[in-house]
N, C-alpha and C positions, 0 to 999 in steps of 0.2 A: 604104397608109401614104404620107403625104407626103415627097412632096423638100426639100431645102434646097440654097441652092449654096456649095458649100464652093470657097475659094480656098485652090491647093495649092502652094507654092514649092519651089524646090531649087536652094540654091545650091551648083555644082560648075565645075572647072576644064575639065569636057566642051565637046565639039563638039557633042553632040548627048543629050537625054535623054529617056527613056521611063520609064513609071510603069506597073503592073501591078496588081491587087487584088483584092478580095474581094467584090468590087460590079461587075454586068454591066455599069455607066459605065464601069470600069477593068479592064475585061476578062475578070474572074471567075477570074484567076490561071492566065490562057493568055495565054503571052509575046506570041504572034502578033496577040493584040487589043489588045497595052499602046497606050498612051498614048502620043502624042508632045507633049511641052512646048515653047512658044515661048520662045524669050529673050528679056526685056525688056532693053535697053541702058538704061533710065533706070533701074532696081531690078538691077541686076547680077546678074537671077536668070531663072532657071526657070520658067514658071508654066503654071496650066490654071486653069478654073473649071469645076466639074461640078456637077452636079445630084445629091446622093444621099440614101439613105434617113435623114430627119432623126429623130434620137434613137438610131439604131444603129453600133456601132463599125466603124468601117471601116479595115482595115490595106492596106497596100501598101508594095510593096518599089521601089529606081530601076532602072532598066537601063541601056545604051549605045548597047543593039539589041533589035531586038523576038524574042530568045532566052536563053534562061536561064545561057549563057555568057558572057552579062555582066553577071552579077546585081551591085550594090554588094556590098563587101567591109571591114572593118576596115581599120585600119591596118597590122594584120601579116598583111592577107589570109585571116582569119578571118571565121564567118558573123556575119550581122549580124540582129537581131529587126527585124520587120515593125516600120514607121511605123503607129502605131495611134491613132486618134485617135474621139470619137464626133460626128459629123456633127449640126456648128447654124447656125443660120441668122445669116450674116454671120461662120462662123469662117474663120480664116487660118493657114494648116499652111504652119510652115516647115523645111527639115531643111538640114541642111550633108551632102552625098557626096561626098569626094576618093578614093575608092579603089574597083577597080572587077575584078570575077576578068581582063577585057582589056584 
């Protein structure tokens, strides 16, 4: 199957963010392979570009750290559903994370 590159954003009040998923680009849902995101100072955000499999859904959760103790979290620190989205060519994934289990 083909790739496509999907552009991933996350805008949060963090120092530092990682992304984890369902896709061996994003680690395959082991903390230890997440993703780390750069910060853009011009777009006030988060970002990666990856390569994934085009036409299939792809979820992923944020982190803090590349371990599951600081997976995002709701507002009243309640679980949160995976960022799910299906991977096209030229799409742009943006989520808002302020809350975080650390």
């Amino acid at each position: 199957m083909a790739n496509t590159k999907v552009s991933i954003k996350v805008v949060s009040k963090a120092s530092k963010l990682y992304i984890v998923g369902s896709t061996k680009n994003l680690g395959e849902w082991d903390a230890k392979k997440a993703v780390e995101l750069e910060y853009c100072d011009k777009c006030g955000a988060f970002f990666t570009d990856k390569l994934l499999p085009a036409g299939e859904v792809v979820e992923f959760k944020v982190l803090t750290a590349k371990n599951w103790a600081n997976v995002e979290k709701g507002a009243f620190g309640e679980e949160v559903a995976n960022h799910s989205f299906v991977a096209t060519k030229g799409l742009e994934v943006v989520v808002e994370v302020n809350n975080f289990a650390k």
